[in-house]
DOMAR-318502 format. One record per residue (C-alpha): x, y, z; residue in one letter. Coordinates in steps of 0.25 Angstrom, whole numbers, plus 5000, padded with zeros to 4 digits. Example, Ala and Ser with C-alpha at 12.3 -4.5 7.8 and 13.67 -1.06 7.14 Angstrom:
REM DOMAR-318502
NODE    X    Y    Z resn
NODE 5049 4982 5031    A
NODE 5055 4996 5029    S
END
This chain:
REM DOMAR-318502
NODE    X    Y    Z resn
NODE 4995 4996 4786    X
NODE 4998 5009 4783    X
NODE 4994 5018 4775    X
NODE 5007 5024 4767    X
NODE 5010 5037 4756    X
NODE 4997 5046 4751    X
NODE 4986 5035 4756    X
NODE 4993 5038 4769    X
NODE 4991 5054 4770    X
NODE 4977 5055 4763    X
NODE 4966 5057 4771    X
NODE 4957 5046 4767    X
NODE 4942 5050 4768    X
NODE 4929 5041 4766    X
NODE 4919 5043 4753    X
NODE 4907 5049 4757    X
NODE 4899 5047 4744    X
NODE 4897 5036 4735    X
NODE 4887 5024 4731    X
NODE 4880 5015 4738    X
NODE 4875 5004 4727    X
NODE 4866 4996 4735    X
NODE 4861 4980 4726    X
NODE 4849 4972 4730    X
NODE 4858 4963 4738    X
NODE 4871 4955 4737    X
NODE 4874 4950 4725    X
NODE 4879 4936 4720    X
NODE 4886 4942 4708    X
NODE 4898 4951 4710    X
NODE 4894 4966 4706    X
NODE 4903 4975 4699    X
NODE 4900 4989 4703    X
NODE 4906 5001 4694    X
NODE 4903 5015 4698    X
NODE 4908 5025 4686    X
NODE 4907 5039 4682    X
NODE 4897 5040 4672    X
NODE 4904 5052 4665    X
NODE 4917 5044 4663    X
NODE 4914 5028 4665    X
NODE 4925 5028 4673    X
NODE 4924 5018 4687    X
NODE 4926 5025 4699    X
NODE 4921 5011 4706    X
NODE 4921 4998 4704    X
NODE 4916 4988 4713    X
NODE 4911 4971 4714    X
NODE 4903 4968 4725    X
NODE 4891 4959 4729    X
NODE 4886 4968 4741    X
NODE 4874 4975 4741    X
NODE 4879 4987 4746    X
NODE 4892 4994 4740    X
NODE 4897 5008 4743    X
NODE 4905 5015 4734    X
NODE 4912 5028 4738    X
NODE 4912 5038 4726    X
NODE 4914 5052 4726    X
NODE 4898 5060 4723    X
NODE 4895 5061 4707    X
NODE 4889 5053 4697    X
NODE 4892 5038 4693    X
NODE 4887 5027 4689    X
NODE 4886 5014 4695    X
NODE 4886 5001 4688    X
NODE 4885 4987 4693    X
NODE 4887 4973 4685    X
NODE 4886 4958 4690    X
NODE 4895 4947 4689    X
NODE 4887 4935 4683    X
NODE 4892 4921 4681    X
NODE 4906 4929 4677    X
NODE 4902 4941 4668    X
NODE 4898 4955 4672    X
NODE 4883 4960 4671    X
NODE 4880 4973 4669    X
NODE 4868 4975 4677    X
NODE 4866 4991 4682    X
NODE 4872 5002 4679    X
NODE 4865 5016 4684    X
NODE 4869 5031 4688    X
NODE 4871 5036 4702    X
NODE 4876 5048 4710    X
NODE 4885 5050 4722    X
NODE 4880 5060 4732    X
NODE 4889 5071 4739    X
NODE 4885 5066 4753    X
NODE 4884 5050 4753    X
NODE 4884 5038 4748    X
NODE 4872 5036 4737    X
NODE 4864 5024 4737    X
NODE 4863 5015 4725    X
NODE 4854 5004 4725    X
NODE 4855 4994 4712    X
NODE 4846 4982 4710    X
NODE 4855 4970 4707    X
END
């Protein structure tokens, strides 16, 4: 299919930079993973995986990353923690969960 209107005329360019959150392993519980900007709150990605590997374009800046587990039907807050997008690649988080 082809592409039609503006998405048709932009030059479309892969994100460089981003996050790398690396867990222990693959889960059995669904995660729910939030990257926000810790001036304003405001989600920038939000994201349910079980992998042990997800990467996340995002711009360079500050942010913070917070992941919660779905446990026999509720949400589980289990980690939230500051991190940092560099100008030249993607940065590698590794959470314990």
């Amino acid at each position: 299919m082809a592409a039609r209107g503006l998405a048709s005329i932009q030059k479309w360019e892969p994100i460089k930079t981003g996050f790398k959150v690396r867990f222990k392993g693959v889960s059995e519980e669904l995660r729910d993973i939030v990257i926000r900007e810790p001036e304003s709150q405001f989600p920038v990605v939000i994201i349910r995986s079980q992998k042990e590997l997800v990467e996340l374009p995002l711009k360079p800046g500050r942010y913070s990353i917070e992941v919660a587990l779905l446990r026999d039907g509720r949400w589980t807050d289990s980690i939230k923690t500051p991190a940092t997008v560099g100008n030249e690649e993607y940065t590698e988080v590794s959470l314990d969960q």
